[in-house]
C-alpha distance (Angstrom), angle and dihedral (degrees) to the residues before:
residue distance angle dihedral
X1 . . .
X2 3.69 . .
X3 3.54 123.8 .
X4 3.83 118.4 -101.3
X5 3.73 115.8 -111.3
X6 3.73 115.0 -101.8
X7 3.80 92.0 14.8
X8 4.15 121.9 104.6
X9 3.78 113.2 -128.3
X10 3.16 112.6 -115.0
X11 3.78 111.4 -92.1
X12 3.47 95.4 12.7
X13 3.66 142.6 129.4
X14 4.26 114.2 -67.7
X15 3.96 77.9 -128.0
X16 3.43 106.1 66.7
X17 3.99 89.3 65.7
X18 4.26 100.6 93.8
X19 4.09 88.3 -140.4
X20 3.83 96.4 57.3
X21 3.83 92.0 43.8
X22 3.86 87.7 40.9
X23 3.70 86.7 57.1
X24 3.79 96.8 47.0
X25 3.70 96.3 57.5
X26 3.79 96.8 54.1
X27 3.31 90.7 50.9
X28 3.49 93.3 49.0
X29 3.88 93.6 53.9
X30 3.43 98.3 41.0
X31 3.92 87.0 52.8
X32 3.82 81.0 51.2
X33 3.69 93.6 51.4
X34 3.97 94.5 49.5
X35 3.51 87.3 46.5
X36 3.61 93.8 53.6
X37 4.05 94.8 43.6
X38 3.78 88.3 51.6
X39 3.56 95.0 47.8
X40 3.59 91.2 50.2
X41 4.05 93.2 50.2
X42 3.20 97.5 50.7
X43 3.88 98.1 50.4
X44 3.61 83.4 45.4
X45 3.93 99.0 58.6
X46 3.87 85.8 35.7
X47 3.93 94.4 61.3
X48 4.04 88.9 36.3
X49 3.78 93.0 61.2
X50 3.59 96.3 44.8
X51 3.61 87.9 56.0
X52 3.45 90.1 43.2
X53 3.91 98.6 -124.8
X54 3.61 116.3 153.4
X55 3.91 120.6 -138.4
X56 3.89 131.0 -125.9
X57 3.53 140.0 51.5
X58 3.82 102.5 -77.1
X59 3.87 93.2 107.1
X60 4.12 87.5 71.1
X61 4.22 84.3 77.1
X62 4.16 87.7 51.7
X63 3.95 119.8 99.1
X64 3.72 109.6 -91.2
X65 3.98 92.3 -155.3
X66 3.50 94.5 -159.7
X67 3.73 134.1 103.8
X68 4.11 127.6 -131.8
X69 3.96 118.8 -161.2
X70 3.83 103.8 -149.9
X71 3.81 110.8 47.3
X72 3.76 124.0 163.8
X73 4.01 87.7 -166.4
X74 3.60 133.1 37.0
X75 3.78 120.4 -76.5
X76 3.57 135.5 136.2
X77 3.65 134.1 179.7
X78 3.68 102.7 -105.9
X79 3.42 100.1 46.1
X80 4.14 104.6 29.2
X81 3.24 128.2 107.8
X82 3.97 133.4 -137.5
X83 3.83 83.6 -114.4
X84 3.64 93.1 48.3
X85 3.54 90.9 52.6
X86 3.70 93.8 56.9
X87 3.94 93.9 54.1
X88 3.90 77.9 49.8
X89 3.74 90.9 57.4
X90 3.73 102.2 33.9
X91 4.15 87.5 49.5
X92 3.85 88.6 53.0
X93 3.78 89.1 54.7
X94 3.69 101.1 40.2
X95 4.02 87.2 48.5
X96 4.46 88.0 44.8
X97 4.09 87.6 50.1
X98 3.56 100.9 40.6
X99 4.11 93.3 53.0
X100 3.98 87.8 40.8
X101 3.81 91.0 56.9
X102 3.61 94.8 51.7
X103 3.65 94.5 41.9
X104 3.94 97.5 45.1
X105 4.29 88.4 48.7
X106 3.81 91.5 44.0
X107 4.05 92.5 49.9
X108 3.84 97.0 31.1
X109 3.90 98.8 52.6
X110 4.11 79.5 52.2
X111 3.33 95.9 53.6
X112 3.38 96.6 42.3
X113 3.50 101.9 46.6
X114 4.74 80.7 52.2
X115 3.50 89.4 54.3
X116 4.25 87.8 68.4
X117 3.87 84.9 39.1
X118 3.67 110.7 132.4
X119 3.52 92.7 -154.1
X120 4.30 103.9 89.4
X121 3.32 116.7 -140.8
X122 4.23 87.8 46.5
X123 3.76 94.6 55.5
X124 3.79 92.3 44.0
X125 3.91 90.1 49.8
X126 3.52 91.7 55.9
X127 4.06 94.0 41.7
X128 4.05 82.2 52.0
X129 3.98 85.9 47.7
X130 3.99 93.4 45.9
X131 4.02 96.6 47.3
X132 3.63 95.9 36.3
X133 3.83 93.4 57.3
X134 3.31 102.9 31.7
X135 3.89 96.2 59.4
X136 3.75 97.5 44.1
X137 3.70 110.9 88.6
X138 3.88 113.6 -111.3
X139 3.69 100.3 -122.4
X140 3.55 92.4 59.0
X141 3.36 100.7 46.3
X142 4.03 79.6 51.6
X143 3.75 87.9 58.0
X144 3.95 94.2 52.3
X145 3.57 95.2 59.5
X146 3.81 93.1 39.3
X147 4.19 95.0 47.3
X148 4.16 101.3 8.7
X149 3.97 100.8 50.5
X150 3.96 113.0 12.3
X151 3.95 105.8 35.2
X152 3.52 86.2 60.6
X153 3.18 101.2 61.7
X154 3.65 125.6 101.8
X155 3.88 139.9 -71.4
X156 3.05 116.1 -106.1
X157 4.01 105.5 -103.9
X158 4.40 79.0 54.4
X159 3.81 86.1 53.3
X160 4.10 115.2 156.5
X161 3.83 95.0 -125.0
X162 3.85 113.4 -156.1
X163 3.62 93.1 -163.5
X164 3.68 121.6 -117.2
X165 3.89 91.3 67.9
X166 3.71 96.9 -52.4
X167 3.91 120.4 137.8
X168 3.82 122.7 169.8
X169 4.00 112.1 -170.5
X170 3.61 137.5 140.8
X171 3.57 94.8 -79.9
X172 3.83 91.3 59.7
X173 4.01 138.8 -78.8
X174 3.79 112.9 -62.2
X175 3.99 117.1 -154.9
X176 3.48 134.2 163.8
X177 4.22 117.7 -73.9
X178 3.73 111.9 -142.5
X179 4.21 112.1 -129.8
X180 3.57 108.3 -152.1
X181 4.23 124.1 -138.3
X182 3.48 132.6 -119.4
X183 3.73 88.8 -92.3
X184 3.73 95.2 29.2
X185 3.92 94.3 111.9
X186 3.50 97.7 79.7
X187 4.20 91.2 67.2
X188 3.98 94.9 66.9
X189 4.22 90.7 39.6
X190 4.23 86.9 50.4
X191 3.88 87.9 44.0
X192 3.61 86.3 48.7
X193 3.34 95.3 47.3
X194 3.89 90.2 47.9
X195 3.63 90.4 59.3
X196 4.14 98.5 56.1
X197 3.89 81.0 46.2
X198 3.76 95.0 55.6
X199 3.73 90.5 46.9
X200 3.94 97.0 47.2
X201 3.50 86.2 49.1
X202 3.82 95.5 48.4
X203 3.42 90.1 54.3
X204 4.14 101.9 44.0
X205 3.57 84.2 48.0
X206 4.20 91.5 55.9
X207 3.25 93.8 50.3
X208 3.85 94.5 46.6
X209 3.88 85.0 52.1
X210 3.92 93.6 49.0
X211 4.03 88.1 51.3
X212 3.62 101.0 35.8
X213 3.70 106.6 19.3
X214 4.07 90.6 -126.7
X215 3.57 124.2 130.3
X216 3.62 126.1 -146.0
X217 3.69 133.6 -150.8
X218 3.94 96.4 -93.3
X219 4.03 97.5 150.5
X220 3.79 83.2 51.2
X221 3.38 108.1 46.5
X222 3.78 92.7 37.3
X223 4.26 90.4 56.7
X224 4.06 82.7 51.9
X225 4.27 91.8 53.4
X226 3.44 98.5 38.1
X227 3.98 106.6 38.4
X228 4.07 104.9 8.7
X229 3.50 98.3 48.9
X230 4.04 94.8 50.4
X231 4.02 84.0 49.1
X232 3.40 87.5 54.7
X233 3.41 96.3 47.5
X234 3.82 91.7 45.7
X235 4.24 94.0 61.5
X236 3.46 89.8 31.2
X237 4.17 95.5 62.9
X238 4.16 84.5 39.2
X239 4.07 108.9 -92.0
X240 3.83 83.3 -64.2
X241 3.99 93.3 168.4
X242 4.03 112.1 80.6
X243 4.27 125.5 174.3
X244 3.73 128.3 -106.6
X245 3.84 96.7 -154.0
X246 3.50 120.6 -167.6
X247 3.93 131.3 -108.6
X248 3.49 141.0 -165.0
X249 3.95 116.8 -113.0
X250 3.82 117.1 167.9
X251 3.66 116.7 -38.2
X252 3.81 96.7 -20.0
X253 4.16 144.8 44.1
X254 3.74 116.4 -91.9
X255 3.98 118.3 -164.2
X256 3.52 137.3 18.7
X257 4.01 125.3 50.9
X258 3.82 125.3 -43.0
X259 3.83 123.1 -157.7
X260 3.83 106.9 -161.1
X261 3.55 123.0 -136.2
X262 3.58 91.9 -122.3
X263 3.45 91.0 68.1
X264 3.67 94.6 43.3
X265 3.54 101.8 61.5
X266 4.03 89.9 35.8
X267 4.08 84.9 66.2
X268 3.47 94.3 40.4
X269 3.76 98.9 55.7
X270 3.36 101.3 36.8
X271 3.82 84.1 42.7
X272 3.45 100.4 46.5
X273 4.19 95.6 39.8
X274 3.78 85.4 47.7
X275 3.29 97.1 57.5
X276 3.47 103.0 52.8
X277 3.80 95.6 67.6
X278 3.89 95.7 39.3
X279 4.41 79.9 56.9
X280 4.09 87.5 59.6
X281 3.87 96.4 37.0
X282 4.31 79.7 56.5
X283 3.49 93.2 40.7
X284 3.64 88.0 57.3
X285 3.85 93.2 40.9
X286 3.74 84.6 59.8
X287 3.58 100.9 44.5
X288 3.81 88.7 53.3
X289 3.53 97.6 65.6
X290 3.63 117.1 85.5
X291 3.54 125.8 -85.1
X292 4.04 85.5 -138.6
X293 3.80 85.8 63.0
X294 3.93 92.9 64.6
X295 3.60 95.6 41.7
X296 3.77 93.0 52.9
X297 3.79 93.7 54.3
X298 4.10 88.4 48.1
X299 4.13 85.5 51.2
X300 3.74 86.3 59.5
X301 3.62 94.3 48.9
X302 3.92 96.2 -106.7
X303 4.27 105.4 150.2
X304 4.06 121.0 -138.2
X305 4.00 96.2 -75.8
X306 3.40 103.5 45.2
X307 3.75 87.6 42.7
X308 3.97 89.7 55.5
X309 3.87 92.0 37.2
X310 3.66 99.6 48.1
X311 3.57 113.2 25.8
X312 4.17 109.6 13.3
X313 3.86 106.5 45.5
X314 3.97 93.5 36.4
X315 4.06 94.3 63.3
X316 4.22 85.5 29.6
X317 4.06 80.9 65.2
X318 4.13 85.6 75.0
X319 3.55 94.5 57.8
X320 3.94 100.3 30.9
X321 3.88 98.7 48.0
X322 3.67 105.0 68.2
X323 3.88 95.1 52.2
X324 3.52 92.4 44.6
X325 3.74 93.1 61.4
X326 3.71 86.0 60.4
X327 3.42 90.7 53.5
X328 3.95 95.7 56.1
X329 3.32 85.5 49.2
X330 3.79 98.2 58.3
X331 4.04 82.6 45.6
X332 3.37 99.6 58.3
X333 4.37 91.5 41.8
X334 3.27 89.7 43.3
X335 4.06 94.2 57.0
X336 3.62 83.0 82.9
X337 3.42 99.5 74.5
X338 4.07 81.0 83.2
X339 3.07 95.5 97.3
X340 3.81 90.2 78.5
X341 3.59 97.0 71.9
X342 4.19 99.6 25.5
X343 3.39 111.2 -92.7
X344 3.49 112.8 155.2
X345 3.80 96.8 -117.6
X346 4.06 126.0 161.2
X347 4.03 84.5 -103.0
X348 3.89 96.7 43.1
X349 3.78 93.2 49.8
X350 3.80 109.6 24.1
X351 3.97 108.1 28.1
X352 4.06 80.1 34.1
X353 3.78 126.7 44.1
X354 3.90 97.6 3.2
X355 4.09 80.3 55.0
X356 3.51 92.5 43.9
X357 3.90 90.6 55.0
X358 4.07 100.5 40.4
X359 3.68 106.6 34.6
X360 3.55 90.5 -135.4
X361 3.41 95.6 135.3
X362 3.95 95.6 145.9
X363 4.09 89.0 53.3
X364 3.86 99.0 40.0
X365 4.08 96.2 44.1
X366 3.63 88.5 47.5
X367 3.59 95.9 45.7
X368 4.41 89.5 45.7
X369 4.38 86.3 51.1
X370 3.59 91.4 45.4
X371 4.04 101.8 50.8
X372 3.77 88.4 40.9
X373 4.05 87.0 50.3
X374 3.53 88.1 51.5
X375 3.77 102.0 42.7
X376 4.12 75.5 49.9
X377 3.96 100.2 61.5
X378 3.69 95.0 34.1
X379 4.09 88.5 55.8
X380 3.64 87.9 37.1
X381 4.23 88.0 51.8
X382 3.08 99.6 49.6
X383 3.87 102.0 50.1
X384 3.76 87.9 47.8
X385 3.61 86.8 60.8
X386 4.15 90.7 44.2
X387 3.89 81.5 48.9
X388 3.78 97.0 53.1
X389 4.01 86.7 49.2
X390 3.40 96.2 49.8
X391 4.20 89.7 44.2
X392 3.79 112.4 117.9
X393 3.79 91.4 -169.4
X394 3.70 111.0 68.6
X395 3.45 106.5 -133.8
């Protein structure tokens, strides 16, 4: 008679019972594991004390002595610190990944939503768009913006002026830098404020539409919050907000705000390449909604856009949502790849020429993995919460 599953025969070996050998081959790798981790420490502190590099994190309070061109905080060479320049760096990527996201969902959702156009020539445009980008490799697509479209632009004194104190040129785009007043403050806190307004009132107003099936003036209301009230504000405090505009002095632009090229062709790559797979994971979000659903809305007399607006793309979210997190998430890692044409990233200036100058490779890797970890989860958190929002099924 043969042997019931899960049971030891009588007599036999302790092995042939699945839990026992179960238990004996964790052990066994996590013994490995330990022993690997070990291993690996203790060559580690070997090699750093015969090159007489000192662990820990006290060299982030030393001088960095070098200088970084785009900086969204204070910092200079003399004074910086290797700490300061990694707030420098990790600003410069959080500010890169956060306009890339937007972008790359604003101009993939388009693209997508062309590729099902039934007008020709606009859904084979974006099918050229979608296989073109796709298939070229990001880093050189990263170079052609850098070398191709922005290097040759020209000096400064041959400047492409915009009017209005706009100047694009090789070295960057100029434009005017607002100076706020003594009592200038209060605009961004009422704009601010406009903006949690305009959300608490979107929402009140869903729910009153999902009770009561009445709509409220939300696009309305929302333009009043967000841009009327900071106008309002803006007269009321006494035009306290003037314009530095730039000028040309010498060979270069003095004044104002500069946007470097670096940066530039950073957010248009990783935009651009972004946004070609976020179009097909919509594309597919819309072609996974029913056909029925479409022809419904036309039976009530909804047209094409209000049909897509209001009853397509809200049940497409399901499908569309959980891909596109891993698409922010390849964004943000791939922002890295700056390095390759000099923008001051977190990776080209912390895990590269603050490295270079400390030798603390063990402290600076491990502090590069772990911010990009936890810029990771948090992105990853809070699009599982958007997902579960969006969620038709209850689950």
């Amino acid at each position: 008679m043969a042997a019931v599953e899960g049971v030891r025969p009588s007599g036999g070996s302790i092995f042939y019972d699945p839990r026992v050998r179960g238990a004996v081959y964790q052990i066994v790798v996590v013994t490995g594991l330990v022993a690997l981790v070990y291993f690996a420490a203790s060559n580690a502190k070997i090699n750093l004390e015969r090159a007489h590099i000192t662990t820990g994190l006290d060299f982030l309070s030393r001088n960095a002595g070098f200088d970084i061109n785009q900086t969204l905080i204070s910092y200079s060479a003399t004074t910086g610190t290797y700490g300061r320049a990694f707030l420098v760096g990790l600003l410069n990527t959080l500010i890169l990944s956060a306009i890339g996201v937007v972008i790359a969902t604003l101009l993939g959702f388009v693209i997508g939503v062309a590729r099902l156009s039934t007008n020709w020539i606009v859904a084979k445009v974006a099918s050229v768009y979608v296989e073109l980008v796709r298939n070229v490799p990001l880093l050189l697509q990263l170079f052609f913006w850098y070398n191709a479209v922005l290097k040759p632009l020209p000096s400064p004194r041959q400047s492409l002026d915009f009017g209005g104190g706009f100047f694009l040129n090789n070295r960057g785009l100029f434009l005017p830098e607002p100076v706020l007043g003594e009592r200038g403050g209060i605009i961004p806190i009422v704009f601010l404020l406009g903006l949690i307004g305009a959300f608490g009132y979107s929402r009140w107003a869903r729910r009153r539409q999902m009770a009561t099936g009445q709509q409220s003036p939300v696009g309305f209301v929302a333009a009043v919050l967000i841009v009327g009230l900071p106008i309002v504000a803006y007269f009321a405090a006494g035009q306290p907000v003037s314009f530095n505009y730039p000028a040309l002095r010498g060979f270069n632009f003095t004044g104002g705000m500069q946007i470097y090229p670096e940066f530039v062709a950073m957010l248009l790559g990783l935009s651009i390449y972004t946004a070609a797979f976020i179009a097909e994971i919509v594309r597919a979000g819309i072609l996974a909604v029913s056909k029925g659903q479409t022809e419904a809305a036309r039976s009530l007399g909804l047209r094409a856009g209000p049909t897509l607006r209001l009853v397509i793309i809200p049940q497409a979210m399901r499908v569309i949502v959980p891909p596109l997190t891993n698409q922010y998430l390849n964004l943000t890692k791939n922002s890295s790849l700056a390095v390759a044409i000099g923008y001051p990233d977190l990776v080209q200036v912390f895990a590269g020429t603050v490295l270079n100058q400390t030798g603390q490779a063990i402290e600076v890797i491990g502090i590069t993995m772990a911010v990009y970890l936890f810029i990771s989860l948090v992105t990853s958190i809070g699009m599982n919460f958007y997902n579960r929002r969006v969620a038709i099924v209850e689950r």
